[in-house]
N, C-alpha and C positions, 0 to 999 in steps of 0.2 A: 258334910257341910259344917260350916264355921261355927253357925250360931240358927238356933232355932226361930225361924220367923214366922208367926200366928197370924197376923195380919198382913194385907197387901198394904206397901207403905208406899206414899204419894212420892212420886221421883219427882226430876227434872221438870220442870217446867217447859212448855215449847218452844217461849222464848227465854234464851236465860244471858246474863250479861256475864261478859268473860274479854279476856285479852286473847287477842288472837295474831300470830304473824306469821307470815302468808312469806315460803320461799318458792322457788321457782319450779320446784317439783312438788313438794306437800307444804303443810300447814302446820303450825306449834300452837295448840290450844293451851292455855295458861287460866283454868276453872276455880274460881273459890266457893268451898262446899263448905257447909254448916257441919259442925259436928255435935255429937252428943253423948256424952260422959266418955268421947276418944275413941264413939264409934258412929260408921257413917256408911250407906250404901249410898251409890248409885245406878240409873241407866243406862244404856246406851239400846239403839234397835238394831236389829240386824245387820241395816247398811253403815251404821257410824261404825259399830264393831270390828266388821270386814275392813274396813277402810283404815282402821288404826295399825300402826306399823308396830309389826310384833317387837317386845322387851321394851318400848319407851314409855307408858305408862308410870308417874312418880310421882311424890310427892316430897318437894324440897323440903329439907331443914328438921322431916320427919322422921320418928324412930317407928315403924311399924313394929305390931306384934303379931299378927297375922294375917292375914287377907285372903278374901276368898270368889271365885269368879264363875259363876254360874249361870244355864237358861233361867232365864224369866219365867219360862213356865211352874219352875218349881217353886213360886209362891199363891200357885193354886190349888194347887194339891191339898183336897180335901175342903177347897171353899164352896161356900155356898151359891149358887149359880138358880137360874131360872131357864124349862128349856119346855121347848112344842114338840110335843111327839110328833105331830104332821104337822111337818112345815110350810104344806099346800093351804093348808086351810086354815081361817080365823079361830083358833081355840083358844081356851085357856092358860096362862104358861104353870108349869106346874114346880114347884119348888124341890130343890134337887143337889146335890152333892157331886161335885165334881171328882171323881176318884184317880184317874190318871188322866195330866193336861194332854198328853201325849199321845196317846188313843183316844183321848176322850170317851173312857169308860165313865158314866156317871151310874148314882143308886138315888133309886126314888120309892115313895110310897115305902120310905124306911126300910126293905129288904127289895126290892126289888132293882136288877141291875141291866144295863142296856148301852150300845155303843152308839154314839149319836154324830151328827154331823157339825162342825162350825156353825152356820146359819141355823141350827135349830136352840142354840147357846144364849143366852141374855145376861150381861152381868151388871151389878149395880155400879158399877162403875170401869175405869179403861182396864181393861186384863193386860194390856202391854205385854202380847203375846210374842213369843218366837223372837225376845234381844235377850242383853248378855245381865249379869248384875253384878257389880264389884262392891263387895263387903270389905270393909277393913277398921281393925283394933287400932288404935295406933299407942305408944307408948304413955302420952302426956293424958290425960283422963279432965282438965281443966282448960285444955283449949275452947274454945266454941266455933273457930276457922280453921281452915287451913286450904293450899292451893295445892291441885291436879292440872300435873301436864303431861302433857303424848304429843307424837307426830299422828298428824294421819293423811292420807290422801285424797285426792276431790277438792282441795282447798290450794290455790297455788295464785299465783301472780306472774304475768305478764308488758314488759315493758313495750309499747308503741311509737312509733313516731312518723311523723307530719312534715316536707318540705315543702313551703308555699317557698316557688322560687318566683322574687321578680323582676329579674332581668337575669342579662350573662352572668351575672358579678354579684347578685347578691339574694340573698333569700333567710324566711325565718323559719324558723324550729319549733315544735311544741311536741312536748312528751306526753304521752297519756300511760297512764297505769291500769291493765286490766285485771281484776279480782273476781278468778273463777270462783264459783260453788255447784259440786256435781252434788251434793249433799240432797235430801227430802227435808231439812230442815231448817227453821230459819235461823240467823244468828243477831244477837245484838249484842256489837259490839263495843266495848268503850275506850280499848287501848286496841293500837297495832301498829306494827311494823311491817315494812318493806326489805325482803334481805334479798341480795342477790353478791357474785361472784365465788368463790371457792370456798361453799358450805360445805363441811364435813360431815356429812348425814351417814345415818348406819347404812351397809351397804344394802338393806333388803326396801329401803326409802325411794325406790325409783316409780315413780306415776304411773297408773295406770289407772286413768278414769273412765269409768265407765260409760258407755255411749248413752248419750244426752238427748233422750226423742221430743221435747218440748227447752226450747233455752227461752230464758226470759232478758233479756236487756234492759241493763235499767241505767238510766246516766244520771248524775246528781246536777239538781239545780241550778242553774249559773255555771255549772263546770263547763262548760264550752265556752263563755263568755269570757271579757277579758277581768273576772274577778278574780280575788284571792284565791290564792290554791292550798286544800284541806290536806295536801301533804308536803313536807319540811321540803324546802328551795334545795337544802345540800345533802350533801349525805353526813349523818347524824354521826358516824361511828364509824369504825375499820377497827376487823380482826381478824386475822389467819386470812386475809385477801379478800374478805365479805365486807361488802357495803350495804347503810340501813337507812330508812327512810322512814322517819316518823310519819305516820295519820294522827292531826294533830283536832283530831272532832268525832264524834259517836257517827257511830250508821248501823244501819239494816243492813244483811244479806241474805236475800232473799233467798229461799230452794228455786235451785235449776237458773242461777242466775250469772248473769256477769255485773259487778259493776266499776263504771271507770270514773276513775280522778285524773283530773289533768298535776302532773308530779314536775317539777325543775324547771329553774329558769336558767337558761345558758344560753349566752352568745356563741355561735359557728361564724367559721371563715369558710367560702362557700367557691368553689370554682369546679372545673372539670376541664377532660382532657379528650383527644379523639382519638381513637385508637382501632384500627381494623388488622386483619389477615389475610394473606391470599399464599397460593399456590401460582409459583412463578410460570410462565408459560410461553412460548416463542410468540411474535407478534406484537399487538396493542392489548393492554388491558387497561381497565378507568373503574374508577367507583368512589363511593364516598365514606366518612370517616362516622362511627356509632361514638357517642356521647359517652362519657365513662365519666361522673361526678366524685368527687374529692370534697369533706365534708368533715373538716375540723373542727369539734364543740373544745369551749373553755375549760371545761372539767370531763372528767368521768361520767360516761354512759352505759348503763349497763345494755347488755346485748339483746334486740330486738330488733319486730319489721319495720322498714322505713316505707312510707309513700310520698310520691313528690306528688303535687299541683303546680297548673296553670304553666306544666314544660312538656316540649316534646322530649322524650326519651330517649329516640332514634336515632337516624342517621343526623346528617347537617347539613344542608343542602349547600352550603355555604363556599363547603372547602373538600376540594376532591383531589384525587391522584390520579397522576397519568401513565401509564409504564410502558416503553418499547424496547422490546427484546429479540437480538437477532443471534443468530447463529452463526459462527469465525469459524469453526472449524470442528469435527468428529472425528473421534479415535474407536476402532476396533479391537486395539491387541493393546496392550496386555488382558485390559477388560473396557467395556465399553462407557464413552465417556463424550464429554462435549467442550467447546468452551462459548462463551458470549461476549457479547455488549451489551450492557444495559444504561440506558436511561430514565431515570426518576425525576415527574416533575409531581410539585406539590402548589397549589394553589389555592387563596385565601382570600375568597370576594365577599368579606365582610367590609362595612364605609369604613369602622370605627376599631375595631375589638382587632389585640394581637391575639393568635391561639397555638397552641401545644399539641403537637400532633406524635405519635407513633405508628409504625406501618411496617409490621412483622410480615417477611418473606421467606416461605418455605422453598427450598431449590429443590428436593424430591432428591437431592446426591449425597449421599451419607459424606463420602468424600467433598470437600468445595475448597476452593481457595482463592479469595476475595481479594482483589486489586484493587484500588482505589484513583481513580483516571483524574476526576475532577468534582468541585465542590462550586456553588454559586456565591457560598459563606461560610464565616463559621458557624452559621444558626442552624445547619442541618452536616445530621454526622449519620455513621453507618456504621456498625458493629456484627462482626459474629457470637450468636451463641457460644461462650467454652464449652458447653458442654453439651453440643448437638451442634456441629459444621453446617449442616445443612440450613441453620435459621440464622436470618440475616437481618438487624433491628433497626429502621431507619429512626433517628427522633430529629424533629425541625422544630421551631418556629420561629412563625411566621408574623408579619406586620400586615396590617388591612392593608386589600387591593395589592397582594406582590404574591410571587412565586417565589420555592426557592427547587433548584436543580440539583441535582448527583448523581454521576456518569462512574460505574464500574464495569469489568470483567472478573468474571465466573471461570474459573477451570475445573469445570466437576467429574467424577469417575464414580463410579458404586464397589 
């Protein structure tokens, strides 16, 4: 060990105030520790320790001279402790020498020695048993500050979003920011940032949080209302393809918690499309088109869930396809094959709304060769896949209350 320590010295505080910025996998703690004559421990417990991402631990703009990282236990070694030979029963505590924290061998009654348990233990104050402790010299002996920073994980941020759609044609947006803490501890923070897009984090920085058997939610005040939002409208910065988001206000984070800010104001251009599939098949076939939304925001969004409100999802009852397909003729030799007629109608019993339709057809013929007989417009076309024959892409649209038609043949073989 670095340096002899006679006393247990009072570490961290449980709440302590620090800079902290929350990327989408872990956290960058940015700690300002007091120092004294250019030396300084501090703590960490077991779970913040584990949780920090090995080699990031630093101190900018500093010249260490040594450092040193050791169990916590080893600043009881040889303290003076209070312990109940029976733990059962109301006795006396008896004043006593703690000899190894690790077995808990203590000597009492001046020669006498005995191995004892946790609960029979009393100390005058927190033993801050079983965390880590970083000691360190550092060069400048007249500082009285200086800042500690690390990654570590349990601390990470999450982008959300909100589509209240209301009508065909138009809908609003709001962002929310979630701010995990798988931590036991609390944070109070006074700066922070939001980083998201292609951080360069060391490779061994990938989350792994620990499962979370109690979460607490906590949402800030007004933050769902239509007040001011406690994080920057834009993104603050870009570098190496990382966007940042200032929190521009102190907060709490709470142990085992989440909390959210509602983050950005951005206009979207709001529409969708209808789009289904099918497996072509002799006969009649009909059905209707599933909703596929197109959701243009003003600026940059980082990546996250969306939920819409107050829309159906689904199909559309609105506008459906019609398909009849007959059979012209089958071939046995050289290998077996068919050919067709097919008729496409597409239909749009909206009063008011024109809409955008696609209507992918599988022909099950690796082989196919698409003829194209008749068109109702140029508002609806037909293509093959290049690069699979067998898919066949109709795309229309269509004007409220009309149909539009396309008549081809199929010469397919396998």
């Amino acid at each position: 060990m670095l340096f002899q320590i006679c006393l247990i010295i009072l570490f961290l505080t449980t709440i302590c105030a620090l800079q902290l910025n929350f990327y989408t996998s872990v956290g960058q703690v940015r700690q300002e520790i007091s120092v004294q004559d250019g030396y300084f421990q501090t703590y960490f417990s077991d779970q913040e320790y584990n949780a920090i991402v090995p080699g990031t631990i630093d101190f900018p703009g500093q010249k260490i001279i040594e450092q040193d990282l050791y169990n916590s236990n080893e600043e009881l070694r040889n303290t003076d402790i209070y312990i109940r030979l029976n733990k059962y029963e109301n006795n006396q505590a008896l004043k006593a020498k703690l000899i190894d924290p690790y077995s808990l061998l203590i000597k009492y009654n001046s020669s006498r020695y005995i191995y004892v348990s946790r609960d029979q233990i009393e100390f005058n104050t927190d033993p801050l048993m079983d965390g880590m402790i970083l000691s360190v010299r550092l060069d400048n002996p007249t500082i009285t500050k200086t800042n500690m920073t690390y990654l570590t994980r349990g601390l990470w941020w999450t982008p959300r979003y909100e589509v209240s759609v209301i009508d065909d044609q138009s809908a609003t947006l709001r962002a929310l920011a979630d701010i995990n803490n798988e931590h036991k501890r609390i944070y109070e923070i006074t700066n922070s940032q939001l980083i998201t897009g292609s951080v360069p984090l060391t490779s061994t920085s990938i989350r792994a949080p620990a499962s979370m058997d109690t979460q607490r939610v906590e949402y800030m005040a007004g933050a769902m209302s239509d007040t001011s939002s406690s994080i920057s409208f834009k993104a603050d910065s870009t570098n190496f393809g990382s966007y940042s988001y200032n929190i521009t206000r102190e907060f709490y984070l709470l142990p085992k918690s989440i909390k959210t800010f509602p983050f950005l104001s951005v206009m979207i251009s709001f529409n969708y499309t209808l789009e289904t599939t099918i497996y072509l098949s002799t006969g009649t076939n009909s059905g209707l088109f599933q909703r596929t939304f197109i959701i243009r925001p003003s600026e940059f969004l980082p990546a996250g869930t969306i939920t819409f409100y107050l829309v159906t999802t689904g199909n559309d009852p609105d506008v459906k396809f019609n398909i009849i397909s007959v059979i012209t003729a089958t071939r046995q030799t050289p290998t077996y094959g068919q050919d067709l007629n097919v008729n496409v109608t597409i239909s749009n019993r909206k009063d008011k709304q024109i809409v955008s339709v696609k209507l992918t057809i599988n022909s099950g013929y690796s082989n196919t060769t698409l003829i194209i007989r008749n068109r109702s417009s140029s508002n609806i076309k037909i293509n093959q896949d290049s690069n699979n024959k067998s898919i066949l892409i109709i795309r229309a649209i269509i004007k409220a209350n009309q149909s539009e038609i396309c008549a081809f043949s199929l010469k397919q073989s396998n």
